[in-house]
C-alpha positions as CSV (number, residue, x, y, z in Angstrom):
1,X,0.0,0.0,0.0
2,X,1.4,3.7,-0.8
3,X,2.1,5.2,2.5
4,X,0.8,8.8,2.4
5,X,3.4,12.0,2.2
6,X,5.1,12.4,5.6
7,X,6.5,15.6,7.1
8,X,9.8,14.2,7.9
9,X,10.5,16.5,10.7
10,X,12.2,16.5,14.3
11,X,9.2,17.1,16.1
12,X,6.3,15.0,18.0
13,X,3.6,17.4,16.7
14,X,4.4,16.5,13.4
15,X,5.2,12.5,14.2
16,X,1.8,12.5,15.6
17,X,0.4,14.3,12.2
18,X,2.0,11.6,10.2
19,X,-0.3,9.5,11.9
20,X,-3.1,11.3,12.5
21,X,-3.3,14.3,10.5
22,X,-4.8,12.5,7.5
23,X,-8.6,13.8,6.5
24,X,-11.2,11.0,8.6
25,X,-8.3,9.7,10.6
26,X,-9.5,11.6,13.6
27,X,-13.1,11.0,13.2
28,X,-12.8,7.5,13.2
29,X,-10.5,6.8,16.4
30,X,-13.1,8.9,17.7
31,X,-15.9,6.6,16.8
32,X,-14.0,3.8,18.0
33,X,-13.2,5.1,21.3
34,X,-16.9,4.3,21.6
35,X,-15.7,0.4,21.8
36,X,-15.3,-2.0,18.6
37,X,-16.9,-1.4,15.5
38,X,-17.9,-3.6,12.4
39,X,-16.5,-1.8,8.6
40,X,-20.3,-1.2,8.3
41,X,-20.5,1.0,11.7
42,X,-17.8,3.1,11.0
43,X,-18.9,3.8,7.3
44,X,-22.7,4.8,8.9
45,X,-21.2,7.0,11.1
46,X,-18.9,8.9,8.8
47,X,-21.1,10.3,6.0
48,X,-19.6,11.2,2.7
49,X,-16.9,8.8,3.7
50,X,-16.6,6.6,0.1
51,X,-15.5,2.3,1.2
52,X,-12.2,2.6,-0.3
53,X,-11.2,5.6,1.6
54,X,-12.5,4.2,5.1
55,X,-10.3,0.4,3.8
56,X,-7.3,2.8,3.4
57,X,-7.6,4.9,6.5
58,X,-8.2,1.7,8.5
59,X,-5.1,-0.5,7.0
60,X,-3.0,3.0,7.5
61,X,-4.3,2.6,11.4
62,X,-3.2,-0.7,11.9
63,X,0.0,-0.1,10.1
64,X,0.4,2.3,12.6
65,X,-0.2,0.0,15.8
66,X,-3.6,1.9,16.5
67,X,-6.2,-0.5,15.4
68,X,-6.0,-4.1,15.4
69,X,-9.0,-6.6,13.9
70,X,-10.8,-8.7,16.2
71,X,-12.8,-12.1,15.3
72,X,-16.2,-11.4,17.2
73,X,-19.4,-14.1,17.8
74,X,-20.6,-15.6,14.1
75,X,-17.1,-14.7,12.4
76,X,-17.8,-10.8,12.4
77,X,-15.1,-8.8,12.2
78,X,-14.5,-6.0,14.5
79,X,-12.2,-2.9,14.3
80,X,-10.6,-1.8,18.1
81,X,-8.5,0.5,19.6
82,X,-5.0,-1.0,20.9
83,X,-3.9,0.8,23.8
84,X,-1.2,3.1,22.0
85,X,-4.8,4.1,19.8
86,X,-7.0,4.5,23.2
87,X,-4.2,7.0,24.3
88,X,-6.2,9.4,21.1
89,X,-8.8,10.1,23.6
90,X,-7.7,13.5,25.4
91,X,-6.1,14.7,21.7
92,X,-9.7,14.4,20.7
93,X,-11.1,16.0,23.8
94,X,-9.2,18.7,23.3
95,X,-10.2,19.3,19.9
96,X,-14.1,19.4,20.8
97,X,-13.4,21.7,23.1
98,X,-11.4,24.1,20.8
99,X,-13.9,23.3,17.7
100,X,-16.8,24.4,19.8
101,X,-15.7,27.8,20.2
102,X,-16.1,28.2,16.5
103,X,-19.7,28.7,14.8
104,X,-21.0,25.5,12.9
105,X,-21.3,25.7,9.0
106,X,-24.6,26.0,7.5
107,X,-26.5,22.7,6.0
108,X,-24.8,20.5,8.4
109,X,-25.1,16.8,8.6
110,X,-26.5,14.9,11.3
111,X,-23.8,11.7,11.9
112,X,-25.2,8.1,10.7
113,X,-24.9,7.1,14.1
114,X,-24.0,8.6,17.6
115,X,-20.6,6.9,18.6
116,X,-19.3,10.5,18.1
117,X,-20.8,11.5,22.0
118,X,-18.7,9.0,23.7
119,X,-15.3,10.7,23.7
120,X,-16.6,14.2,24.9
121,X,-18.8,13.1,27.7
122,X,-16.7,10.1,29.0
123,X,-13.9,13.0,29.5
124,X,-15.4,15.5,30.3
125,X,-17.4,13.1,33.2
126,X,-14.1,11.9,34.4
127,X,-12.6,15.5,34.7
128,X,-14.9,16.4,37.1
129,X,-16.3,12.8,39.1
130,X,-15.6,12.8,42.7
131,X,-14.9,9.7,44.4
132,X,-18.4,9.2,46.3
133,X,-20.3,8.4,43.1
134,X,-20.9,5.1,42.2
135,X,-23.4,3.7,39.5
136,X,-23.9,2.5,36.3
137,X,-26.1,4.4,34.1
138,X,-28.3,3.4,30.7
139,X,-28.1,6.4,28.1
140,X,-30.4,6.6,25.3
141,X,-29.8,8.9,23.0
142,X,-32.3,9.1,20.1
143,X,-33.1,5.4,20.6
144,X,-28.7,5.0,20.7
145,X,-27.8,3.0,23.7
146,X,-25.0,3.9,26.0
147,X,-23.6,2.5,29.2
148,X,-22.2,4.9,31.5
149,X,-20.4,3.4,34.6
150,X,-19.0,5.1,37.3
151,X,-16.7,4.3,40.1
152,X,-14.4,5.0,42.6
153,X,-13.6,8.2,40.5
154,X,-13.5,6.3,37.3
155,X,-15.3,7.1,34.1
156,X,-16.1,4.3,31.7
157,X,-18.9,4.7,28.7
158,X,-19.0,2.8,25.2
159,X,-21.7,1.6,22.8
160,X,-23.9,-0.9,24.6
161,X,-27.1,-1.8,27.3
162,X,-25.9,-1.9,31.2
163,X,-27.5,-5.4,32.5
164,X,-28.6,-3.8,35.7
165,X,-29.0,0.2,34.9
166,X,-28.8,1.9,38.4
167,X,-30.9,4.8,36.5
168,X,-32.0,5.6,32.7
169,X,-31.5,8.7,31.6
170,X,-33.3,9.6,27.2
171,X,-32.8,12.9,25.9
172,X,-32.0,13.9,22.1
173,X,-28.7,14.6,20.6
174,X,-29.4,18.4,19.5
175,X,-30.6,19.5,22.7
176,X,-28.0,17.8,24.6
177,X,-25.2,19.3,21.8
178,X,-27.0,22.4,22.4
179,X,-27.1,22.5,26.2
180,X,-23.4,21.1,26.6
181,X,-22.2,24.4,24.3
182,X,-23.7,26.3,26.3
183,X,-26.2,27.5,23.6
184,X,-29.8,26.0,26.2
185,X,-29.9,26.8,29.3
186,X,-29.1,23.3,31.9
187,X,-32.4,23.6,33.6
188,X,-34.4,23.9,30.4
189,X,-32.6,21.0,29.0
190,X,-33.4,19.0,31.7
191,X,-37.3,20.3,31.5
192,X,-37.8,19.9,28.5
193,X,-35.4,17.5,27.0
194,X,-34.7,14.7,29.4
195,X,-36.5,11.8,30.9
196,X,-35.6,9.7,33.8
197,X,-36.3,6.4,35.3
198,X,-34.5,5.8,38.9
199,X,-33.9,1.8,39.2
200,X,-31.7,2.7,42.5
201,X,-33.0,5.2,44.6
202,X,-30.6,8.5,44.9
203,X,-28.6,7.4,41.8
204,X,-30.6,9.9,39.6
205,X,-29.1,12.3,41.8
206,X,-25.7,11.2,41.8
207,X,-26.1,11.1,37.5
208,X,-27.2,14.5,37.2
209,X,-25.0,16.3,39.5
210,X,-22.1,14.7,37.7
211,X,-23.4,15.3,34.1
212,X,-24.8,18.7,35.0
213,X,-20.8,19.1,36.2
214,X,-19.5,17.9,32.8
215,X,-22.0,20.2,30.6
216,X,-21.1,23.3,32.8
217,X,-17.3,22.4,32.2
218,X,-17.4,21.9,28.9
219,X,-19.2,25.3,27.5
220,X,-16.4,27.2,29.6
């Protein structure tokens, strides 16, 4: 396979470009910090993204020591982070955070699927968790499910239903995007846009006070 043009420079920003810096490279280790993904769920996700770009970006990855193919139930193939790739995740934060003080483009596209959240609220969550809440969470997100579990000041979320959901916790992704920039006001979001169902009794609590931390940090 032709290896793309490299910068050839003495310097770890640019090593980490050679790696990183090519266009969809980004967006999918930040899809698949969501957990593994099938070809299929990656191309979904990324729209405009044609097959032969995602099969070169992917074999670049692995090249690369960030991705490695895993054999799955029925012979499915899965695509997954190694843990030099899973070290992406606070590059990734960062950018979100810079690329949210910048005004979107107009006739934007909604993502095929909602992997895309997992990054910005698992970090965000774990910047600001305190060591006395404990649970494990269902998130549904537009129908999406997400498992948020939290404990002993540890943040884990991926793509996925929680067997036992302390608490479940169904809003929409615009509001939510809107409410984490800053653009809705929390409580209104929460009126309006959320709906809960407490399993565990006080857990709802415990969720909200550390998601309503997360939003508040992240539109600083």
């Amino acid at each position: 396979m032709a290896r793309s043009r490299r910068y050839k420079l003495l310097c770890p920003i640019a090593r980490a470009l050679d790696r990183i810096g090519d266009r969809w490279t980004l967006l999918i280790l930040r899809d698949l910090q969501a957990g593994p993904a099938r070809f299929s769920d990656l191309q979904n996700g990324l729209v405009g993204i044609a097959p032969n770009l995602l099969t070169d970006r992917m074999q670049k990855l692995m090249d690369d020591g960030l991705v490695e193919k895993k054999k799955a139930e029925f012979g499915v193939v899965l695509y997954v982070l190694t843990e030099l790739g899973c070290k992406t995740n606070n590059v990734l934060f960062e950018l979100a955070m810079f690329g949210g003080r910048f005004e979107p483009d107009e006739e934007l596209q909604r993502p095929g699927n909602l992997r895309t959240i997992v990054v910005s609220m698992r970090t965000a969550c774990q910047r600001v968790v305190t060591r006395d809440l404990s649970f494990d969470a269902q998130l549904v997100v537009d129908g999406e499910a997400f498992v948020l579990s939290v404990n002993e000041g540890h943040v884990g979320m991926w793509v996925g239903t929680a067997d036992t959901p302390d608490v479940v916790f169904a809003t929409s992704y615009e509001p939510m995007i809107s409410a984490a920039e800053g653009e809705m006001p929390m409580d209104r979001f929460l009126r309006d846009h959320v709906t809960i169902t407490a399993n565990t009794k006080g857990k709802e609590q415990e969720l909200m006070t550390l998601l309503g931390a997360a939003m508040v940090s992240f539109s600083e």
